[in-house]
N, C-alpha and C positions, 0 to 999 in steps of 0.2 A: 381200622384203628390207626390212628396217627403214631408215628414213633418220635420220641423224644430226642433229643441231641444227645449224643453216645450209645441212644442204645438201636438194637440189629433191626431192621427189617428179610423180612426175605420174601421171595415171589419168583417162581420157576427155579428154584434152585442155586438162585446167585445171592450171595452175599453182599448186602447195601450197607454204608455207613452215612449218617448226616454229618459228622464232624467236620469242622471247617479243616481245611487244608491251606497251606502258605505255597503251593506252587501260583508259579506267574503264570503257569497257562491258563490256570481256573479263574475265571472272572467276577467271582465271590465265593466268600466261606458258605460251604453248606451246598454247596455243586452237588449234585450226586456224582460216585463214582465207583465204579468197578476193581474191588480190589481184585481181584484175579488177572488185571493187567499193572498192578504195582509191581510184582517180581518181574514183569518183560519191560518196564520200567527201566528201572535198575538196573538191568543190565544190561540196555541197551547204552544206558549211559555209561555204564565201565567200562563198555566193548570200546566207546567213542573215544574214552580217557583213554587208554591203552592205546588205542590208534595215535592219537596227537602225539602220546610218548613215544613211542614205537618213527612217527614220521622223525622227531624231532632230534633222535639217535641216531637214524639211518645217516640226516643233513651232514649229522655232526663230525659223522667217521667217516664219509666220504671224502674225494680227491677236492682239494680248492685247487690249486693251480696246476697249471701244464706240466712241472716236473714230475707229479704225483702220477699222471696218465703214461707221460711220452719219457722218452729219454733219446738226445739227437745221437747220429751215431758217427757225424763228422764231415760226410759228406755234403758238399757244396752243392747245388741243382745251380743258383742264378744269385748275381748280387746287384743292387742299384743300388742308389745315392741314400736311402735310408733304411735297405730290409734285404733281407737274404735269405733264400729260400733253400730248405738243406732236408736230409731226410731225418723221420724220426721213426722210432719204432714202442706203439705201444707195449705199456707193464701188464697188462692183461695178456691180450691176443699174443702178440711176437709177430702182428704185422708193421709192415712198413706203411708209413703216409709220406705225406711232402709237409712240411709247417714254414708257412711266410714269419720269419720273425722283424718285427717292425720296432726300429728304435723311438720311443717318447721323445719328441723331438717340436720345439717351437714353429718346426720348417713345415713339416707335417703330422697336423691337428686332428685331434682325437676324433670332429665331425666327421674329416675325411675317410676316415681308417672304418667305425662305423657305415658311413654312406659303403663303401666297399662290402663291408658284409651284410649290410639291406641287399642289396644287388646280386650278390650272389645266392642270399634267402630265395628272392624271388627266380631264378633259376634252376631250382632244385628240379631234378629229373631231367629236366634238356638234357642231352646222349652227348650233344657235341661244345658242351660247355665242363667246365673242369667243377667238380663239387667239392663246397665247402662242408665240412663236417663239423665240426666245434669252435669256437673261441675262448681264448684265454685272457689274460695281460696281469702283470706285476707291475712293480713302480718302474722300474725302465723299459718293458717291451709290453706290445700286442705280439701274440701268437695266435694263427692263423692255420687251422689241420684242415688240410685236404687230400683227398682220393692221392694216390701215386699212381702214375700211368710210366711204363715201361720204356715206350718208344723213344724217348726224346722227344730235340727237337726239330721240327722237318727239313729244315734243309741241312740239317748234320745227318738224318738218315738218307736221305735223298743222297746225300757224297759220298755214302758208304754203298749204295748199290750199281750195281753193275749194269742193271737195267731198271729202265725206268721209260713209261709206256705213258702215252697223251690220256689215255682211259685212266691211269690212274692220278693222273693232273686232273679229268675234269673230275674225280671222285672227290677229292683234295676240296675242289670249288664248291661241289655239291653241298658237303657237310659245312664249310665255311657259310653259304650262304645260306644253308637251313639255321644256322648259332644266329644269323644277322636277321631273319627275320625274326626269331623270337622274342630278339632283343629291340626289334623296332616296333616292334607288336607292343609294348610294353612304355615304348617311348625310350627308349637307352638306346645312346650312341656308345658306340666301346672307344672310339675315338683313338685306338694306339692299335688298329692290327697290322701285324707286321711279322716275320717268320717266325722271332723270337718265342710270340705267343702263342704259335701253332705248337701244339703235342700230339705225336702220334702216340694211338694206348697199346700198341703191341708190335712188337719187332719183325712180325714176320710178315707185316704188312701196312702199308702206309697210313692206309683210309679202315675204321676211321679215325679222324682228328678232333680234336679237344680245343675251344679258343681257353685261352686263360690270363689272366692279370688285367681285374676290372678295375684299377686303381684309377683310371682317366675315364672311366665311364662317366655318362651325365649323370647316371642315377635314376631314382624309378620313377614313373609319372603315374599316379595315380589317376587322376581323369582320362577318360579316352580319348584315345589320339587315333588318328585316318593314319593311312601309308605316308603322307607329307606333313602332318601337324607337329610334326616334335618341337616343342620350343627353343628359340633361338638363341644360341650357347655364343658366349661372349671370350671364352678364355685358350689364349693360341698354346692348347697343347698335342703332344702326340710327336711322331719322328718325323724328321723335317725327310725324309727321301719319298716318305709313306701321306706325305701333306695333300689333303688336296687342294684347289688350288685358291677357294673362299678364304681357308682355315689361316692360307699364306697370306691372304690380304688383312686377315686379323692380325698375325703375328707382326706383318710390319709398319701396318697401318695406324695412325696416328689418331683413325676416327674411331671414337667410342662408342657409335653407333654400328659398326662393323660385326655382323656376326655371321653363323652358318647353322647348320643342323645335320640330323644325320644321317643324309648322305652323304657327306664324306669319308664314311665308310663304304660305299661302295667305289667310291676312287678308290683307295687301299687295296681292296679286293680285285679291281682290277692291277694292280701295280705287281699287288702279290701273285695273282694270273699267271703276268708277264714273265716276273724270273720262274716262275715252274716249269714254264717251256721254252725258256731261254736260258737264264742260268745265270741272267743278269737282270739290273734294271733297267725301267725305259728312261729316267733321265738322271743324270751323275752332273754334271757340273763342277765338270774339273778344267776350270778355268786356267789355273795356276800351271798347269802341264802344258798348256797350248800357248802360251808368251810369256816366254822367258824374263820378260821383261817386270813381272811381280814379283819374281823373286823364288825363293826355296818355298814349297808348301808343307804348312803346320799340320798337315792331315786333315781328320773328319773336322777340327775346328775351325779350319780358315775362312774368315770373313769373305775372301773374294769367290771360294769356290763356293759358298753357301747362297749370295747373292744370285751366283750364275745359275746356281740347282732353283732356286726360286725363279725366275726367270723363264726359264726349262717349261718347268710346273706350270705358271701362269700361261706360257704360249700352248701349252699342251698340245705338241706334234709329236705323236706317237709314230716311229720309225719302225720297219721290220724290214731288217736286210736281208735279201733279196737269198745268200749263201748260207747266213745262218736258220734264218726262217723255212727253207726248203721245207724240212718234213713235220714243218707245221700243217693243220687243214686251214682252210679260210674260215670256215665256222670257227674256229678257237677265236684267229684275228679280231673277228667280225662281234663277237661277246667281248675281247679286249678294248676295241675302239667303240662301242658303246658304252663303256662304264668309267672310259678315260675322257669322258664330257668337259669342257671346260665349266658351263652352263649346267649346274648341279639339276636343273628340272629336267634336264635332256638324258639323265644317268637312268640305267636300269637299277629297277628296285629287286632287292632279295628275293622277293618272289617269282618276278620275271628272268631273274638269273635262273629259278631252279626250272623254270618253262623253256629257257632257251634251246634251240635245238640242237648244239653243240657237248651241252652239258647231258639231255636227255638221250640222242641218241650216242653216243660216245660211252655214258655208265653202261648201258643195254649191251655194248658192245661186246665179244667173244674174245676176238684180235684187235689188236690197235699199233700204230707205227710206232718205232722207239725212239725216244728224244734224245737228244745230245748234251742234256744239261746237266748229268753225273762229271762228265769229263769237262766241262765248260767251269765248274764250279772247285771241281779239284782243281784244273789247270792256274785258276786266277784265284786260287784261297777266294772265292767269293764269299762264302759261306761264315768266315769269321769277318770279313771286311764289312760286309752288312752287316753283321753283330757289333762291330767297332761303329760305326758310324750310326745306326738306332741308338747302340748305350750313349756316343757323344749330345747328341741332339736330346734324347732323353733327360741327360742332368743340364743341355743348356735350356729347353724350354720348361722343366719341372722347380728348377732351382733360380738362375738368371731371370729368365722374361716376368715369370709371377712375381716374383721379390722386388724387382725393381718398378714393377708395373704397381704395386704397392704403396712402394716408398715416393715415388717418384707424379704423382696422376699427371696428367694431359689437363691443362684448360680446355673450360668449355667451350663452343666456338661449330664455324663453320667446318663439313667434313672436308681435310684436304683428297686430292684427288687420289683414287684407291688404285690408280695403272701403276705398271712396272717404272716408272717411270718416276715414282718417288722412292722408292727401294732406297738408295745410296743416302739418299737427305732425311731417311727416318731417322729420328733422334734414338729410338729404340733400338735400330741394326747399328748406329753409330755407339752406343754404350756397349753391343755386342760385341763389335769390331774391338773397343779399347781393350775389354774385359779378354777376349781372345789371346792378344799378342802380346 
């Protein structure tokens, strides 16, 4: 018997209605339907309301900006031309972090600051890279929380010990050039290493070390790249001691078509090498000291000693005196003058550095001889003198060369010649020089 519209059917015990229903999932009035799943209905939609309520509470009471989490406590870690890195200490936990505080600034652009924290996204977990934890920003700063690591930074702990052993130079390398492949793996040149960026994570021992301040990084490549494909970077930054020597023919080079990639961090890495087991650089360019005849020198900014360090760079003769170098091995040498290539395809790659047999058997090591470069470094304050001289070249290649290279472009035209030999006549070392003195 057929039932009419309103009234009941039943068959095994379930309760049937024909009445048409207005939900939008039924696709005509008069669907059949189970009321015995109208009360799980119901509340399954309450449960739902309640969640949406419940998400959109939680949003509400939560921290929006960095003072709500962090609160700084004063101290200073690092300052440059537009950010300052200081400690802070979360309102939750009572630990300590480190926060990049970055001023809103025309000079540097909000892309930049983002591209910075893409790059460090894509590094999360690397051991021997510095992690980023959260972002913030307000109308005048980005804030930037990362891990705090104890140690410092390496050549300020390297001056404070007494002993300081070639095994633990090449541990130093080891972790350096594991951070440099992951990041070439990836396509990122970090383009500014230099001691500054070395942090050791605990005091009671060097290694391991941490790279950090990916501000000059290329940024991430999404397509796959070989050990040699990274695309070819056009912009002369980084510390002019720490240059290698392509990177030099961009900065003073007049052709637009001038670029490098990156291995020029593997020049750096050897440079950095160099003072671990020296205590100094391998090339200075201190013209101004040697004829008297230029006159009093301005420091890290003087145009003639700057030329001379380029110079240096571009002949790339890597010296090891014969007194200081004694309790050097020739393996260490032998990994230094391979990475100090002039000819960037002749450089060992990060991964050939962590195969070298200097760095392999030297970590393996029990004993190893002790360096001279604690006392070499006290002796000659080198350790803040490269800090002076990175911070100078820092605000003149992050501020000067891009702003003016901006304002200013180069006609198109044939490339002039890229040797040392147009150095003094670039119109770009020439605006250096005025700006300098």
């Amino acid at each position: 018997m057929e039932a009419t519209p309103g009234e009941k059917a039943s068959g095994d015990g379930v309760e049937i209605s024909l009445a048409p229903v207005d939900s939008s999932e039924d696709a005509d009035a008069g669907v059949l339907r189970d009321k015995t799943n109208d009360a799980g209905r119901k509340e399954a939609k309450e449960a739902a309301k309640k969640n949406r309520r419940r998400k959109k509470t939680t949003a509400s009471l939560g921290p929006t900006c960095f003072q709500d989490m962090y609160r700084l406590t004063g101290e200073v870690l690092g300052s440059g031309a537009y950010a300052s890195v200081q400690t802070c200490v979360s309102t939750l936990t009572d630990m300590e972090f480190a926060v990049k505080v970055i001023e809103k600034t025309p000079a540097h652009p909000r892309a930049r600051v983002f591209r910075e924290v893409e790059t460090f996204h894509h590094c999360q977990g690397q051991p021997n890279i510095i992690q980023l934890l959260e972002m913030f920003e307000d109308e005048k700063y980005y804030y930037l929380v990362f891990e705090k690591v104890v140690g410092g930074q390496l050549l300020t702990r390297i001056q404070e010990r007494k002993r300081f052993t070639e095994r633990e130079a090449a541990e130093v390398t080891r972790d350096l050039a594991t951070a440099l492949k992951f990041l070439h793996k990836k396509g990122i040149a970090h383009r500014d290493l230099k001691p500054e960026n070395i942090l050791c994570v605990s005091r009671s021992s060097l290694s391991p070390v941490k790279l950090c301040d990916l501000d000059l990084g290329s940024g991430v490549r999404f397509s796959p790249v070989g050990p040699l494909s990274t695309p070819r970077l056009n912009s002369p930054v980084g510390s002019a001691e720490f240059m290698a020597p392509e990177v030099v023919d961009v900065f003073v080079s007049d052709c637009p078509t001038a670029s490098y990639d990156k291995r020029c961090d593997m020049w750096s890495l050897g440079v950095v090498v160099y003072i671990l087991l020296s205590g100094y650089p391998p090339f200075w360019g201190r013209s101004c000291q040697e004829d008297p005849r230029n006159g009093p020198c301005i420091g890290a900014d003087c145009p003639l000693c700057r030329v001379s360090l380029f110079q240096e760079i571009c002949d790339g003769k890597v010296v090891f005196d014969e007194l200081e170098w004694c309790a050097v091995s020739d393996l260490a040498k032998d990994l230094i003058y391979r990475l100090l290539r002039v000819d960037p395809e002749e450089r060992l790659m990060a991964e050939e550095v962590l195969c070298h047999p200097w760095v392999v058997k030297m970590c393996a090591a029990e004993t190893s001889n002790l360096l001279d470069t604690p006392n070499v470094i006290n002796k000659n304050n080198s350790a803040s003198e490269l800090s002076s001289m990175a911070d100078s070249a820092m605000t003149l290649n992050r501020v000067l060369v891009q702003q003016l290279s901006l304002c200013d472009p180069q006609p198109t035209g044939a490339c002039p010649d890229l040797s040392l030999s147009s150095v003094q006549s670039s119109t770009l070392l020439q605006r250096r020089t005025t700006k300098a003195v």
